[in-house]
Every structure is written in structure tokens, then in C-alpha cells.
C-alpha positions as CSV (number, residue, x, y, z in Angstrom):
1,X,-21.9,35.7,48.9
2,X,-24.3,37.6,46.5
3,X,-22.1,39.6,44.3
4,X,-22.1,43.4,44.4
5,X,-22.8,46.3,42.3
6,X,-21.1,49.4,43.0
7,X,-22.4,52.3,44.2
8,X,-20.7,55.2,45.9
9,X,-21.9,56.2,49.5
10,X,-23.8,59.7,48.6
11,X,-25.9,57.8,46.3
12,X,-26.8,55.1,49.0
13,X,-27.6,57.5,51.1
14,X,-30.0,58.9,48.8
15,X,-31.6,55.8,48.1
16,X,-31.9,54.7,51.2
17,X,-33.6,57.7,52.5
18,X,-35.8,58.6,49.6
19,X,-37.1,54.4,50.7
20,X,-37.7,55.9,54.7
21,X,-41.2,57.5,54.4
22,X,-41.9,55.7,57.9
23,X,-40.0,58.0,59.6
24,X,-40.9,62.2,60.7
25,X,-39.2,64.7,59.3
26,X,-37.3,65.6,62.9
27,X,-36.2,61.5,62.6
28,X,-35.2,62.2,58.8
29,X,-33.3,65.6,59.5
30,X,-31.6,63.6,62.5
31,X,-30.4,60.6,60.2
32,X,-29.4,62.9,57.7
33,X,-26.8,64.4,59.5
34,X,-25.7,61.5,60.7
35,X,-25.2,60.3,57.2
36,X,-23.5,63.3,55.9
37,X,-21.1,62.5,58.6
38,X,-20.8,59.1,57.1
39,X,-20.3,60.2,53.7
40,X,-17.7,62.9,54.8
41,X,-15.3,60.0,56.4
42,X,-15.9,58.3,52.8
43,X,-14.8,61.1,51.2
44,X,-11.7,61.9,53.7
45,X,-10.6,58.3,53.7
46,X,-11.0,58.2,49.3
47,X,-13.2,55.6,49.7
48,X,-16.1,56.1,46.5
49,X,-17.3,52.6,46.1
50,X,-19.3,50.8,49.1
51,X,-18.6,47.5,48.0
52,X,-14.8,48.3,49.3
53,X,-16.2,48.6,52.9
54,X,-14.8,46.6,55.7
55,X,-14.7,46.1,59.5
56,X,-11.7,47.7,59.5
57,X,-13.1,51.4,58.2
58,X,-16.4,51.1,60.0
59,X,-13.7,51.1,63.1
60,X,-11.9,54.0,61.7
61,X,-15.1,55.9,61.0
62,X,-16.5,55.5,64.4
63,X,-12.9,56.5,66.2
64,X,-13.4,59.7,63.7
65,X,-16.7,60.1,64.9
66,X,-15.9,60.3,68.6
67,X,-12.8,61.9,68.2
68,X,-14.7,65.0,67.1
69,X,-14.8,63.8,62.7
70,X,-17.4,66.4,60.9
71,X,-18.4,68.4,64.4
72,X,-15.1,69.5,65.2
73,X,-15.5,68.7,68.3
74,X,-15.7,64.9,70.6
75,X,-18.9,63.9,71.2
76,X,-20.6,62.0,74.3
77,X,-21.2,58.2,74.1
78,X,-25.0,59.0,73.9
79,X,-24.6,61.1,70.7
80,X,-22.2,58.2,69.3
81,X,-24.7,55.7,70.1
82,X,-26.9,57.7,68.0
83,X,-25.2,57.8,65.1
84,X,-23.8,54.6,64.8
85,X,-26.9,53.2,65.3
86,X,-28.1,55.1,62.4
87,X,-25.1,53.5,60.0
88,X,-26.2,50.1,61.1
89,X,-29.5,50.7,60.2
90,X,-28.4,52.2,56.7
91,X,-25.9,49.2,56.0
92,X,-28.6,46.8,56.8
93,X,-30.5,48.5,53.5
94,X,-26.9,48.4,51.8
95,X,-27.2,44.6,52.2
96,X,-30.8,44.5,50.4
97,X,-29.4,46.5,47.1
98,X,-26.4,44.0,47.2
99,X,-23.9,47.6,48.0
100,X,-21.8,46.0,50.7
101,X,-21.3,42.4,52.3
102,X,-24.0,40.7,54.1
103,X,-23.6,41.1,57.9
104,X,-21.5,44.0,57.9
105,X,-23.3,46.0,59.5
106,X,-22.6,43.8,62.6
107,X,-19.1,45.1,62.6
108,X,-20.0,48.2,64.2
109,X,-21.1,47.6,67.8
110,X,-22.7,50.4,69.5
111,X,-21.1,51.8,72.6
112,X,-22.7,51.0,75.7
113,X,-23.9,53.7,77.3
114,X,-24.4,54.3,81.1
115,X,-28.3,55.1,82.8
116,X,-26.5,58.6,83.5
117,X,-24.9,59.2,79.9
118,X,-28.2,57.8,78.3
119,X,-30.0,61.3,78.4
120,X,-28.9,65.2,77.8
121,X,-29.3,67.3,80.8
122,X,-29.5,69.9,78.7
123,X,-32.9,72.4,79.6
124,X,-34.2,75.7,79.5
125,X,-34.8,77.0,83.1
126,X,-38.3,77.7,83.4
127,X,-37.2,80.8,84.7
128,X,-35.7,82.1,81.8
129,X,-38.3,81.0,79.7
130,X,-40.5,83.5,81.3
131,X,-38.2,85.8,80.9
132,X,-37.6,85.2,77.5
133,X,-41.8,85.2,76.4
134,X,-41.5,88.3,78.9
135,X,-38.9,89.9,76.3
136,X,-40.6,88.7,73.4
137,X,-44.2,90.1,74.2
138,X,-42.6,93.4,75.1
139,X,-40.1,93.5,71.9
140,X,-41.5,91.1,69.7
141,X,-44.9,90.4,70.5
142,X,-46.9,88.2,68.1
143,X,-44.3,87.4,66.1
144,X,-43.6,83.9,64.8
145,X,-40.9,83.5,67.2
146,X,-43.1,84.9,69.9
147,X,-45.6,82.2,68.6
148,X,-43.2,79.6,68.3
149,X,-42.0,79.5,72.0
150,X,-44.9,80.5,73.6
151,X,-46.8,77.3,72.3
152,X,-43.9,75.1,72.9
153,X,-43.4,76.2,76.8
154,X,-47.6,76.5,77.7
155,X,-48.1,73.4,75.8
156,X,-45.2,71.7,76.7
157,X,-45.2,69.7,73.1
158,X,-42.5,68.4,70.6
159,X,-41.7,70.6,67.6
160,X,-43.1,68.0,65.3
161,X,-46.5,69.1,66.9
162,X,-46.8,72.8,66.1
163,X,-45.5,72.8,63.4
164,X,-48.1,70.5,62.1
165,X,-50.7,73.2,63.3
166,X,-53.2,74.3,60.6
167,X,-55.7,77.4,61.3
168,X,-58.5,75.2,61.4
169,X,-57.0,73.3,63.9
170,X,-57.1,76.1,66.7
171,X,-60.8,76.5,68.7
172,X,-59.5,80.5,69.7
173,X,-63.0,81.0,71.2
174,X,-63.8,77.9,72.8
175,X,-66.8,77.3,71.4
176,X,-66.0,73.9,69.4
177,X,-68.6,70.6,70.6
178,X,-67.5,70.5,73.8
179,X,-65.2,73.0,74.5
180,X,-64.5,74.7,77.6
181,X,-62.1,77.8,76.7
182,X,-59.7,77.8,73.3
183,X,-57.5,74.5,72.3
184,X,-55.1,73.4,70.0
185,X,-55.5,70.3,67.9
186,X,-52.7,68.1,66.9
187,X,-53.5,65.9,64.6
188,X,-51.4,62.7,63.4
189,X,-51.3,63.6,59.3
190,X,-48.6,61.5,58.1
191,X,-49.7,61.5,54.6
192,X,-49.6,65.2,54.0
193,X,-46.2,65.8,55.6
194,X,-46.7,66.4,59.3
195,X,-46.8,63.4,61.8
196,X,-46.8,63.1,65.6
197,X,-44.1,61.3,67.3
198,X,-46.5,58.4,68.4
199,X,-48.7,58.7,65.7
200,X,-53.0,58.6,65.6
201,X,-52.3,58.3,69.6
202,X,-50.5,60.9,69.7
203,X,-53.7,62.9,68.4
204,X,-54.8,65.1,71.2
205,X,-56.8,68.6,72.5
206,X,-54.5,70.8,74.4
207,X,-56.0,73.5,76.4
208,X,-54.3,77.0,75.8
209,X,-54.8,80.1,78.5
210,X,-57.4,82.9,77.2
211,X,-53.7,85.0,76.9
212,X,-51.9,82.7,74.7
213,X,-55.1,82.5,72.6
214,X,-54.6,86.5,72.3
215,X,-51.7,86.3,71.1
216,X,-52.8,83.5,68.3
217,X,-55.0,85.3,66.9
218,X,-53.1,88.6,66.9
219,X,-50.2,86.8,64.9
220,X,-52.5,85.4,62.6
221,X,-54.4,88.8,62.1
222,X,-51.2,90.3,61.6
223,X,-48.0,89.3,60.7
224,X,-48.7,85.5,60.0
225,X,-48.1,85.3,56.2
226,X,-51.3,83.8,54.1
227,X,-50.0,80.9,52.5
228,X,-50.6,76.9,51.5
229,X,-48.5,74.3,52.2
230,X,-47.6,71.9,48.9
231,X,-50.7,70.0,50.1
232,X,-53.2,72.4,49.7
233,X,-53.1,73.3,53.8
234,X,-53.0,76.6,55.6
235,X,-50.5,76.0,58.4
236,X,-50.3,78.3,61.3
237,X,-46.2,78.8,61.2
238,X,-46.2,79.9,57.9
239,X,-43.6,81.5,55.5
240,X,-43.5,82.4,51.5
241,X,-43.4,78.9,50.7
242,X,-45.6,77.4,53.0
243,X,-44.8,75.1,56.0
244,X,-42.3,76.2,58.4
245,X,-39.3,73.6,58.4
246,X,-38.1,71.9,61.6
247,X,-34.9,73.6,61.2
248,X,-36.8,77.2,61.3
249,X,-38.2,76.0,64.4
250,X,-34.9,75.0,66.1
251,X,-32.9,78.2,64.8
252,X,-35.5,80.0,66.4
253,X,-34.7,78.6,69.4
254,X,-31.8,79.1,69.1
255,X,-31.6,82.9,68.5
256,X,-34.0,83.9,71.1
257,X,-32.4,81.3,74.0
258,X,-29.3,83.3,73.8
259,X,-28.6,86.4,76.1
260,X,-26.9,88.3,74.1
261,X,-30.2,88.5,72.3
262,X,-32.0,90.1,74.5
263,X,-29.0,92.5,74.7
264,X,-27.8,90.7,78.1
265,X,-23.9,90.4,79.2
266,X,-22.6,87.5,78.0
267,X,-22.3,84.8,80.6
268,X,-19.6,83.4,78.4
269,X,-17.0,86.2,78.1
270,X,-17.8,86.8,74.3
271,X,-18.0,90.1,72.7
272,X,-21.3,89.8,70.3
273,X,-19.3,92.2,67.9
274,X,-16.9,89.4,67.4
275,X,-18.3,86.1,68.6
276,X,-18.9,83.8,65.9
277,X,-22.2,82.0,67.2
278,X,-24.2,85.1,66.4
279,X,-23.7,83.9,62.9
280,X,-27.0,82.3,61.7
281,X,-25.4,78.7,61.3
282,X,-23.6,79.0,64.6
283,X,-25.6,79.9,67.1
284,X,-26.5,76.4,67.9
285,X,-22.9,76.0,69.6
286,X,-23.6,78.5,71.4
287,X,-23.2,77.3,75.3
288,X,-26.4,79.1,76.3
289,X,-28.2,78.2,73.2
290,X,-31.5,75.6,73.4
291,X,-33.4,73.4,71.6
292,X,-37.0,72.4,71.3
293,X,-36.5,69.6,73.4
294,X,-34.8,71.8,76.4
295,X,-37.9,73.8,76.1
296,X,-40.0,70.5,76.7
297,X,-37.8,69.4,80.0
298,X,-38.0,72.8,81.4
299,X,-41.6,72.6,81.2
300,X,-41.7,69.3,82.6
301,X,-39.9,70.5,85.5
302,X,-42.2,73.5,86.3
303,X,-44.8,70.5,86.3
304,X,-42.8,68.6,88.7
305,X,-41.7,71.4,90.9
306,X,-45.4,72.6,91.2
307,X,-46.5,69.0,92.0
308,X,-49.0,69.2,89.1
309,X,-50.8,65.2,88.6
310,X,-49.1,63.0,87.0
311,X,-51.9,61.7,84.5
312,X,-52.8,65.3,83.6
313,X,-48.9,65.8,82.2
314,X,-48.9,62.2,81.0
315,X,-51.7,62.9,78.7
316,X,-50.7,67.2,78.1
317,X,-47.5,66.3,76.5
318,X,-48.1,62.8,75.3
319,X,-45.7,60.7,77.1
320,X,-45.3,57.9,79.4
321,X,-44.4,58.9,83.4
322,X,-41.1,56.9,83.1
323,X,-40.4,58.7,79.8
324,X,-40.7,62.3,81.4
325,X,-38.9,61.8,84.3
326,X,-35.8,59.9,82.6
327,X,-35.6,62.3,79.7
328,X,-37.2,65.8,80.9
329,X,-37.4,66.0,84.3
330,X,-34.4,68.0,85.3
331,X,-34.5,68.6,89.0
332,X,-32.2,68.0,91.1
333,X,-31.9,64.3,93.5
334,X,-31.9,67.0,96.6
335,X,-34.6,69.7,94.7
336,X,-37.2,66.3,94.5
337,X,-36.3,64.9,98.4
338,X,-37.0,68.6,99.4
339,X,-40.5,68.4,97.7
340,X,-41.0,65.2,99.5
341,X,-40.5,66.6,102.5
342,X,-42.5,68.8,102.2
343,X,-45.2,67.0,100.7
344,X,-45.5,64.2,103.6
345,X,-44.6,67.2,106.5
346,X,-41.5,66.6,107.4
């Protein structure tokens, strides 16, 4: 056995995802948490050197995990899965920078998940997002946060995606080589901060309605704040410093998915004078609260439910037919027999 150097687990972590510039910054913000998770058991348990690690703690830690360890609360198989799976990859880089016994990372099986626990069924109705864009155009119109979800539920795209917008990549007019009526372009720019989810493929030209296009340009001819990211680039979702984060992007979601927001009762029996998720870093545990990806599945759905082709939302939101319909189709098993019926005349 290789001998080993200490190291304590914040540091590791550091190392080993200053190392991960393979990864987008939705992957990185995901492992990070998972991490800090980690490195909270470390410190809970007094454990400061990784070379102590055995089989025995990586049990412990994952029992923690589950049992609700750093989120207060127990999480699904699914989300477990997830983070283990992130540790294993993290001790497998401990191994390479001789921090912790070869193979130990083989001490912490994943949980096996069943086909029905595999995916959230988590989405935003589509509709309630048109009542939400409704609110925000009459309230809010413009806005980033008007911007923000209106792209998301016409385009149907990941976060990752517009947040990589720059001006120049929006054809507003339609009159690009080509064209037929405005666009958006995502474009796979990896080295300057903002890649796609499958990379160069994942390139595309997404048609946008003349009204959506309206409301582009109004936002950027009026509240959009002029500014360049770190690399020189002028993104679309801008702020003082420059690029939007992901995190803006889900909090954002957050706020405007929940209907106390838009001054609605609360479904939940909260008073919003008292209820603490309409603190800024709470309103993600919100029970009506969504998240990018809900927005995505909802708009899958509406695709679905209006029996729109197949190849045309294959290639829209850049994603295999098995993948949509495992992980954002949300209809029901009787909603889908009902459009077969009707469908082949029943």
C-alpha cells in the first residue's frame, strides 16, 4: 500500500474540484453541495485527516445522509444515489494524491434505485406557467425574471443554455442567412465559462414567437444592465458583475413559482407574514416552489398533450425521445391512453 500524506477533507475537496474543468457549472454547483455534505459529517464525526477514513465511516456518513444529515430532512434513494455517487467519484481522486487507501471508494455501494424512484415527478403545470408569464408581463413585464422564464417555458431549454446567451447570439428580426422569423443561438463555449449539457451537439437555432422576441428586446433596451462577463462577453442575463450565476437562475424560479408571490392564498396553510420560505435562502423548500428542470417537464408535457412530433421536440430541446419521456414527460398512464384513444378513434 502506497503510504499516505495527510490532508484534511475541505482541502481535498478543493483540490479535487479546482482539477474538474470537464464538468458545467450546474454539474460543479451539484457536486459541491454534495461535498459540503461530506465535509460536514467530517467535521460532526471529528474526523480532520482523510487518511483515517474507513468502510466503517463511509457507512456512517451515508446512514447520515439518508437519515436527513446536512438537509434536515431524509432524502429519496434517487437523491442518495446522487450523492454517493459523487463521493465515489471524489475518493477515486483521493486515491491518485495518495489521501486515502486504494479501493476505498468501493466501500460505498450505491443504493439501487427502482425505474419509478429513478426520476423526480416534480413539474410546473403548464397551466400555471401561463399564469405565472401572465402575472409577470402584467406586473413585471421585461424584467429579468420575466426574461428568465419566458425563454425557459417557449424554448423548453436547460438553464445551462440561457444563461450562456450573449446579445449577439439573438437574430430579434429574423433576418440572419437563412432565417425565417427571430432565433436564439446556443452555442457550446466551454472555454469561456458557459457549456451546453451535450456539448458542440448541443449547439442549436431555437425559433422564438414574434411576442417573446418583443419582450427581448424590450429588456435589453431597458432594464438589462450593460455589462461584460470576465471574458470579455456581453451576456444577455446580466448583472453588475457580469454573467448571471446558475444559482440566480434557480432562485428565480423559485420566487416567482410560489403563490404567495403573486399575492395568491397559500395552498399550504402558511401565513407569508410568518412563513419562513419567503426568506431568500428558503424558498427552495417551499412545497410549491420549482426549479428549472420542472419548467423543462412541464413543457415537455404541453408537447406531449398537444401531440406535437416527436423529432421536432427531439431536436427543440436537445434530447433523446427516451430521455424526455423518462425524465420530463409528466402525464398521467390514463392522461396518455386517453390521447390514444383519441388519436386512433376509439
Amino acid at each position: 500500500m502506497t503510504d499516505l500524506e495527510p490532508i484534511e477533507p475541505s482541502k481535498a475537496v478543493d483540490l479535487y474540484l479546482r482539477g474538474r474543468d470537464d464538468i458545467s457549472e450546474n454539474t460543479r454547483e451539484s457536486q459541491l453541495y454534495d461535498l459540503r455534505a461530506f465535509v460536514a459529517w467530517t467535521d460532526e464525526a471529528g474526523l480532520t485527516n482523510m487518511n483515517e477514513l474507513s468502510g466503517r465511516d463511509l457507512y456512517e456518513f451515508r446512514v447520515w445522509r439518508r437519515d436527513g444529515g446536512y438537509s434536515g430532512e431524509e432524502i429519496e434513494t434517487v437523491t442518495l444515489r446522487g450523492t454517493l455517487a459523487t463521493v465515489r467519484a471524489f475518493l477515486r481522486f483521493c486515491v491518485t494524491i495518495d489521501a486515502v487507501e486504494d479501493e476505498l471508494w468501493d466501500k460505498l455501494p450505491l443504493p439501487v434505485a427502482g425505474r419509478d424512484e429513478q426520476v423526480s415527478d416534480s413539474t410546473l403545470d403548464p397551466d400555471r406557467a401561463v399564469a405565472i408569464l401572465e402575472h409577470l408581463d402584467k406586473y413585471k413585464y421585461a424584467s429579468r425574471q420575466h426574461v428568465i422564464l419566458l425563454l425557459l417555458w417557449h424554448t423548453g431549454c436547460r438553464s445551462g443554455a440561457i444563461r450562456g446567451l450573449d446579445i449577439g447570439d439573438l437574430d430579434l428580426d429574423g433576418t440572419r442567412a437563412r432565417g425565417e422569423g427571430p432565433a436564439v443561438h446556443f452555442v457550446h463555449r466551454p472555454e469561456t465559462g458557459t457549456p451546453l449539457k451535450n456539448k458542440a451537439p448541443g449547439t442549436r437555432w431555437n425559433a422564438i414567437s414574434q411576442e417573446v422576441a418583443t419582450v427581448l428586446r424590450d429588456y435589453i433596451d431597458g432594464p438589462r444592465k450593460e455589462a461584460t462577463d470576465e471574458h470579455g462577453r456581453r451576456p444577455l442575463l446580466s448583472t453588475r458583475q457580469g454573467r448571471i450565476s446558475s444559482s440566480s437562475i434557480r432562485s428565480t424560479l423559485y420566487r416567482v413559482t410560489r403563490p404567495c408571490w403573486r399575492g395568491e392564498a397559500c395552498p399550504h396553510d402558511e401565513d407569508p407574514d410568518t412563513c419562513e420560505f419567503t426568506d431568500s435562502g428558503h424558498m427552495s423548500r417551499c412545497p410549491s416552489a420549482r426549479s428549472p428542470h420542472d419548467v423543462r417537464s412541464g413543457r415537455v408535457t404541453a408537447y406531449r398533450r398537444a401531440n406535437v412530433k416527436r423529432d421536432l421536440v427531439e431536436d427543440r430541446l436537445n434530447a433523446s425521445d427516451d430521455v424526455l419521456d423518462k425524465h420530463y414527460d409528466r402525464r398521467s398512464e390514463r392522461e396518455r391512453a386517453a390521447q390514444r384513444r383519441r388519436y386512433f378513434d376509439l
